[in-house]
C-alpha positions in Angstrom: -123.6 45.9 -6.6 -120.3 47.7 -7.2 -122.0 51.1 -7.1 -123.6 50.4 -3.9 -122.3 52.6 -0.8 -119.2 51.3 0.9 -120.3 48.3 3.6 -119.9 49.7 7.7 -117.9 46.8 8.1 -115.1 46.1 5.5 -112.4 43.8 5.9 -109.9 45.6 3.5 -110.2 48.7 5.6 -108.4 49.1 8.8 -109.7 52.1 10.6 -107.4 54.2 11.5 -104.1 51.7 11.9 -102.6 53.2 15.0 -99.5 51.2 16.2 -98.4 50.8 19.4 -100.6 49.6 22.3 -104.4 50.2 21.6 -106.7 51.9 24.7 -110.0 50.8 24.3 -113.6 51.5 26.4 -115.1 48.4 27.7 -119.1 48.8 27.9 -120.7 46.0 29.6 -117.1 44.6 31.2 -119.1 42.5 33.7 -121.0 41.3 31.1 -119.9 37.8 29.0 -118.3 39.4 26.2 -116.6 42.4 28.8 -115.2 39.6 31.3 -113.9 38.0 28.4 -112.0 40.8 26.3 -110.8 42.0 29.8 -108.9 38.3 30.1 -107.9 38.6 26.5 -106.4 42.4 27.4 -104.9 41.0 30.7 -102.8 38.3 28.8 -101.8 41.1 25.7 -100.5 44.2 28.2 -98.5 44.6 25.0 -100.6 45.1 22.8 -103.8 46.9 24.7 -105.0 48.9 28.0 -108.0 49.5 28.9 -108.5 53.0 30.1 -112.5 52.9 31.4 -115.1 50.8 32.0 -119.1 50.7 32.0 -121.7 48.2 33.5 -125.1 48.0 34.8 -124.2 48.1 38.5 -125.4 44.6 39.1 -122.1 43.2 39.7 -120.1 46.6 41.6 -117.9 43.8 43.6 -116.4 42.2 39.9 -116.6 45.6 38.4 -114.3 47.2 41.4 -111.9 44.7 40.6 -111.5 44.6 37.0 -111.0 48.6 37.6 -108.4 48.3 39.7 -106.6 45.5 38.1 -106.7 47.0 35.0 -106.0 50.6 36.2 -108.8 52.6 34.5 -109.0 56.4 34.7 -112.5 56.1 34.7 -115.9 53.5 36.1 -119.4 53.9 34.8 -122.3 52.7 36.6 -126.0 53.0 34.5 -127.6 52.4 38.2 -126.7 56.2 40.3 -128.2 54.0 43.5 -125.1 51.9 43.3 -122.8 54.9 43.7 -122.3 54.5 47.3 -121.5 50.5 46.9 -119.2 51.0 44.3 -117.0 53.4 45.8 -116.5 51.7 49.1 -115.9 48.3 46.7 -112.7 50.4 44.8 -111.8 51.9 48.1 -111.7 48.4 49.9 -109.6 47.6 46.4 -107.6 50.7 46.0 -106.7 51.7 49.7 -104.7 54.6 49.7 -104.2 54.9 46.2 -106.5 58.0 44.4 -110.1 56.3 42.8 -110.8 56.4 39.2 -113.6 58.5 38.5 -117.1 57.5 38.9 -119.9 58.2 36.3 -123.4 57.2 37.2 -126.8 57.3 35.1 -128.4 56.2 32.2 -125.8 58.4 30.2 -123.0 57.4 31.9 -121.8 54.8 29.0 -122.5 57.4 26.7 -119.9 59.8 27.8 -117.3 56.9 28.2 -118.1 55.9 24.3 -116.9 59.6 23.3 -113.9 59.7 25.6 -109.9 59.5 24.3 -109.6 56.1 23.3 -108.4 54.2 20.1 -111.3 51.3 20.2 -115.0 51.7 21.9 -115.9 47.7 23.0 -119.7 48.1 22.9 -120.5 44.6 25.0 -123.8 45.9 26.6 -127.4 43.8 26.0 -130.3 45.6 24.7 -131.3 48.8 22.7 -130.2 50.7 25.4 -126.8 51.0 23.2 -128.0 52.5 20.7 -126.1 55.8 22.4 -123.5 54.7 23.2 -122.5 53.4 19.4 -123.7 56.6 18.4 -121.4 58.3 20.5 -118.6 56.5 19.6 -119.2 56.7 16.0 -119.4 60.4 16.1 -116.4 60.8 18.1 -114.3 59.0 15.4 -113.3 56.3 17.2 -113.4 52.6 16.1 -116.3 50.5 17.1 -115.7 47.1 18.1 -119.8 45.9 18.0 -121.1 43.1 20.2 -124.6 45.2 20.7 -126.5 44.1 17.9 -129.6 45.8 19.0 -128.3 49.2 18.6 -127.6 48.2 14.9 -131.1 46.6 14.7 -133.1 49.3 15.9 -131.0 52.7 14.7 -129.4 51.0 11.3 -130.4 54.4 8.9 -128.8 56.5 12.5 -125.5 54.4 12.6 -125.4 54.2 8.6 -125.3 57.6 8.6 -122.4 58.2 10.9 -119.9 55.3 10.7 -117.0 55.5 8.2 -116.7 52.6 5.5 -114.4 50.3 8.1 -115.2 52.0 11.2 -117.4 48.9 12.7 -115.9 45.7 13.3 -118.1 43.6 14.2 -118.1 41.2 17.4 -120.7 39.0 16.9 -119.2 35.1 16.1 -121.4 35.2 13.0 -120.5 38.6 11.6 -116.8 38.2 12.7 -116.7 35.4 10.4 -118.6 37.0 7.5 -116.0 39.7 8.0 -113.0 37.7 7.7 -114.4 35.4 4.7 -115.1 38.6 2.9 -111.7 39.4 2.9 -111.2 37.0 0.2 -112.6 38.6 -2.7 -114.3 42.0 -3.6 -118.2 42.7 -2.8 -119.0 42.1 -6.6 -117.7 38.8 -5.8 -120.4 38.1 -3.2 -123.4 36.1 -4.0 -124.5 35.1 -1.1 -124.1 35.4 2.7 -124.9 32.2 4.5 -125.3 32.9 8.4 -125.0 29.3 10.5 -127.6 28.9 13.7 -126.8 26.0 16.6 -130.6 25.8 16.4 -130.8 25.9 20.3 -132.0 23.6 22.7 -135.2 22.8 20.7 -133.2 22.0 17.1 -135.7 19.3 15.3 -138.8 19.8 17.7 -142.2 21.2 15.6 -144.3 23.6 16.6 -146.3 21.5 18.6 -143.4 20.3 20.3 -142.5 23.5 21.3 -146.3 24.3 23.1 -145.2 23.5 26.8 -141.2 23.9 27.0 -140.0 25.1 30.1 -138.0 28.3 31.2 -135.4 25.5 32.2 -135.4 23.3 28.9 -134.9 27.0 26.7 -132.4 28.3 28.6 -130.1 24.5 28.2 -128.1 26.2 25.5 -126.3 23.0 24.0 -123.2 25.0 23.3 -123.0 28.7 24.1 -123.2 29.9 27.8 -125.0 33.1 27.7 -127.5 35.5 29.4 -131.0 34.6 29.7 -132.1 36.7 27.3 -130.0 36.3 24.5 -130.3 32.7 25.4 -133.7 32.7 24.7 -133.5 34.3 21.6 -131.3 31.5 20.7 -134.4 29.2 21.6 -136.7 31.2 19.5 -134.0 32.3 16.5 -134.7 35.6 17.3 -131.0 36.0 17.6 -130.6 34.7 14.1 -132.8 36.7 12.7 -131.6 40.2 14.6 -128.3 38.9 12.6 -130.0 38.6 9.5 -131.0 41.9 9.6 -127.2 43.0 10.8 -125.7 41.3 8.2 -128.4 43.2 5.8 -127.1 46.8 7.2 -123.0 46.3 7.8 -122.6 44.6 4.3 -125.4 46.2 2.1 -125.9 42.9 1.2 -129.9 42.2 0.0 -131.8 39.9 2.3 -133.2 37.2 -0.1 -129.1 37.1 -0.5 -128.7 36.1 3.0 -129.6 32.7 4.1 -129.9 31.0 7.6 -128.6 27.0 8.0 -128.5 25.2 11.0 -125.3 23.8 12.5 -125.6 22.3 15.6 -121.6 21.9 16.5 -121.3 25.7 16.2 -117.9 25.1 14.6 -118.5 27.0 11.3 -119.5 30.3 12.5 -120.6 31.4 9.1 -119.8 31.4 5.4 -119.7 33.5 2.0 -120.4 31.9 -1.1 -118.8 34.0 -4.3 -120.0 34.0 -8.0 -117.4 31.3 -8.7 -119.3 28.6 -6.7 -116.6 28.3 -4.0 -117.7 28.8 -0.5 -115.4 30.3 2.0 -116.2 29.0 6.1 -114.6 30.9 9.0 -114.4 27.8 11.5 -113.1 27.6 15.1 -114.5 25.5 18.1 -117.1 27.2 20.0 -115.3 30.6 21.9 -115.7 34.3 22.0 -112.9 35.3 23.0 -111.6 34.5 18.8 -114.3 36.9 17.8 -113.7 39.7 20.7 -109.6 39.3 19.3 -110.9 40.3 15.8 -112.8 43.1 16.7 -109.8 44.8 19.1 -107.6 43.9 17.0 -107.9 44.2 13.6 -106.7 44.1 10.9 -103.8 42.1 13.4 -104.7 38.7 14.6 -103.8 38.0 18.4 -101.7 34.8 18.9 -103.7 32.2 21.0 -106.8 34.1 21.4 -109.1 31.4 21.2 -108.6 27.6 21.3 -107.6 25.8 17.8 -108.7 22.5 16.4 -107.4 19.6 17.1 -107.2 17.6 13.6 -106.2 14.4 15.1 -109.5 13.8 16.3 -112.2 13.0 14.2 -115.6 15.1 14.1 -118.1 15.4 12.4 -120.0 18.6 10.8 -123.6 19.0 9.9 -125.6 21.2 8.2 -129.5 21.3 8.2 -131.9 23.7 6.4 -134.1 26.0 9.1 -137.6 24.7 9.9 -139.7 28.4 9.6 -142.6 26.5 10.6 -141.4 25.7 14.5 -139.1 29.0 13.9 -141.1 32.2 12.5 -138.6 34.3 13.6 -136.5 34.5 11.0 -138.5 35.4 8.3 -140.8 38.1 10.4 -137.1 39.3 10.7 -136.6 39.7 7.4 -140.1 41.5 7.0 -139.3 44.2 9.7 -135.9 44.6 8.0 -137.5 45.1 4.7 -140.0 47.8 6.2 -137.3 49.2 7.4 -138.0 52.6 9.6 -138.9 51.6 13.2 -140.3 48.7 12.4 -137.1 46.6 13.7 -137.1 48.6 16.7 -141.0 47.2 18.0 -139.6 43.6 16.9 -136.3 44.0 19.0 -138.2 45.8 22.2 -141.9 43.7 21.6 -139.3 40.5 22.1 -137.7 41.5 24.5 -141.2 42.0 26.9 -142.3 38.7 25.7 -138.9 36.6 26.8 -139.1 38.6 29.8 -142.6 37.6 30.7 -141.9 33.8 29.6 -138.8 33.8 32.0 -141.4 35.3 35.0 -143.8 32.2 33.5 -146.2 34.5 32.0 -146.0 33.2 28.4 -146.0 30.3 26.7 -142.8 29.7 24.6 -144.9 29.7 21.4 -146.4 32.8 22.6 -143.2 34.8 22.3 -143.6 34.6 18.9 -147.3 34.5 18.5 -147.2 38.0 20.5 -144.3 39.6 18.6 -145.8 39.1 15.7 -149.1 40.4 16.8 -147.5 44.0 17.6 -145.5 44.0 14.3 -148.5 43.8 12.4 -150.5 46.4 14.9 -147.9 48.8 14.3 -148.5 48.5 10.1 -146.2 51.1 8.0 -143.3 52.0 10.0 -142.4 55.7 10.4 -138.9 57.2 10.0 -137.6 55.5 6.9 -133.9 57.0 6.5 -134.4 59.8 8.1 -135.2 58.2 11.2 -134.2 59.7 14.6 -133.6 59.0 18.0 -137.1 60.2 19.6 -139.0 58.4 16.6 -137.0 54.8 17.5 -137.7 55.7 21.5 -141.3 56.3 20.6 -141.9 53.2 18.5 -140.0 51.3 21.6 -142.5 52.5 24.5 -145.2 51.5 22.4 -144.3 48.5 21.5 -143.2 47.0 24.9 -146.3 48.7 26.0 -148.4 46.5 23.7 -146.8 43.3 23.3 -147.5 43.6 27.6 -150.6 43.9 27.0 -151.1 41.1 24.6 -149.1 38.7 27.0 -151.5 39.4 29.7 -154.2 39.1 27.7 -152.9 35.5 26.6 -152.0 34.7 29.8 -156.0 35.4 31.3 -157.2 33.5 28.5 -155.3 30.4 28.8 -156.3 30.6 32.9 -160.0 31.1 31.9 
């Protein structure tokens, strides 16, 4: 294992140590993980400044005000039709003072990622940042990752621009592989062992699962997320999109990277060594500890996240995953074995199929029933290492194409 390539995301590597204050690129600020690194940079003015910020355009109102609090040079808005809104939102903020300025378009967070800036917070939800990390990557600057899916779907693209220590990653999981892994040397490592709440539905079977609700998946029992990451939690497709993450940013193999469930979320993850000792990064349930990391590194940020409180008595419990109820994990572990594009139909196939269950299109079970389905349709992935952009964006329309398909087909044949 020692002559394996340097990991994207290594602990004993600080890229680039500049000190001073730290500007970082928020993408995604009106977002969970933007709102809450903006209150984490709010409370260190010390130690960072945000200098721009991208979102959506859903929420222009929240995103006028964290530009003007925070004083950016420059806003992104993905949506151009929200333009209008959003200026008269920073004018109604900024009165007489001179506007930052205003990007708009589905490229708009890319330019932002490749702008002056010591970190590039990539907090945005889907494949669509895929550019964006590229951009940042190839611009040299440091990559604090909370978009798993542009790991997911371009891991041979990213692998082949990030610097050993460029990524740090954001993700509670992977921020506390990353600290754990600090303790010893990747010969050390034997195995990875990522933890899972197991959602709302931890325990149920299969045939349990037949008739859930949008409501009863979307009652996270400890995280407060989006919808669609929330649902993933439901499924394990989350876990299993950070299977494949922990795969690519620690060259780690995947029958070397296991999956427990731990339904108080208060061991985040854990690396076991050759020596039989297992090391646990552990912290109640907040993301704003993980966000810290990621800015922050290799310093740790006083009172980021709430400690423990030892006087009180708790207890911790570990349970091995059911893949019976819970496929996801393992297909997971297929597509990251094939490798190619093959995680890119997984991620955007999903991603259709939680959509259409959230409109009440499809069954629970028929997430994964219709994932699966378009994983196997699509057979040998194409791309392999030298993947590129166009071949990941092609193997994306199809797939969303045909997993919408194969939901409506299930849906007409369950009304028949």
């Amino acid at each position: 294992m020692s002559d394996r390539p340097s990991p994207l995301a290594d602990p004993h590597i600080a890229f680039d140590r500049t000190e001073g204050r730290r500007d970082i690129v928020v993408l995604g600020s009106t977002g969970s993980i933007g709102t809450q690194a903006i209150d984490l940079v709010l409370r260190h003015p010390d130690r960072f400044r945000v200098t721009a910020l991208a979102a959506s355009g859903g929420r222009v109102a929240l995103l006028a005000e964290q530009a003007h609090r925070l004083k950016v040079a420059q806003v992104a808005v993905a949506r151009e039709e929200t333009v209008e809104e959003l200026r008269t939102a920073l004018k109604g903020r900024y009165g007489s003072e001179p506007l930052p300025e205003i990007l708009a378009g589905p490229d708009a967070a890319t330019q932002l990622a490749a702008s002056p800036c010591h970190t590039v917070l990539n907090g945005i939800t889907g494949s669509i940042g895929l550019a964006p990390t590229l951009a940042a990557l190839e611009a040299g600057r440091t990559l604090a990752l909370a978009n798993k899916e542009s790991l997911i779907v371009g891991g041979p693209l990213v692998k082949a621009l990030a610097k050993p220590g460029q990524i740090i990653p954001v993700d509670s999981e992977h921020a506390a592989l990353f600290q754990a892994l600090a303790a010893g040397t990747r010969a050390d490592v034997r195995k990875l062992v990522v933890t899972a709440s197991g959602g709302p539905f931890r325990g149920r079977t299969r045939a349990d699962l037949e008739h859930v609700t949008r409501e009863d998946a979307l009652a996270h029992p400890t995280w407060a997320m989006g919808p669609v990451i929330t649902v993933n939690s439901a499924t394990l497709v989350n876990k299993g999109l950070e299977v494949i993450e922990a795969h690519l940013l620690y060259d780690i193999p995947f029958d070397r990277i296991e999956v427990v469930v731990h339904p108080q979320s208060y061991v985040h993850s854990m690396v076991e060594f050759t020596d039989g000792s297992t090391l646990a990064q552990a912290t109640p349930p907040d993301m704003r500890g993980p966000i810290a990391i990621g800015i922050g590194w290799p310093e740790r940020i006083p009172d980021a996240a709430p400690a423990f409180d030892w006087s009180t008595a708790s207890t911790w419990e570990f349970f091995p995953l059911d893949d019976e109820a819970f496929p996801s994990v393992n297909l997971a572990r297929h597509v990251g074995e094939l490798g190619g594009t093959a995680p890119a139909v997984f991620n955007a196939a999903n991603e259709e199929c939680v959509e259409a269950f959230l409109a009440g299109r499809l069954p629970f079970n028929g997430i994964m029933d219709t994932v699966t389905a378009v994983v196997t349709e699509h057979g040998r992935p194409t791309g392999g290492t030298s993947l590129t952009v166009p071949d990941v964006l092609e193997a994306e329309t199809w797939a969303r194409a045909r997993a919408r398909e194969l939901a409506a087909k299930a849906t007409a044949e369950a009304r028949a």
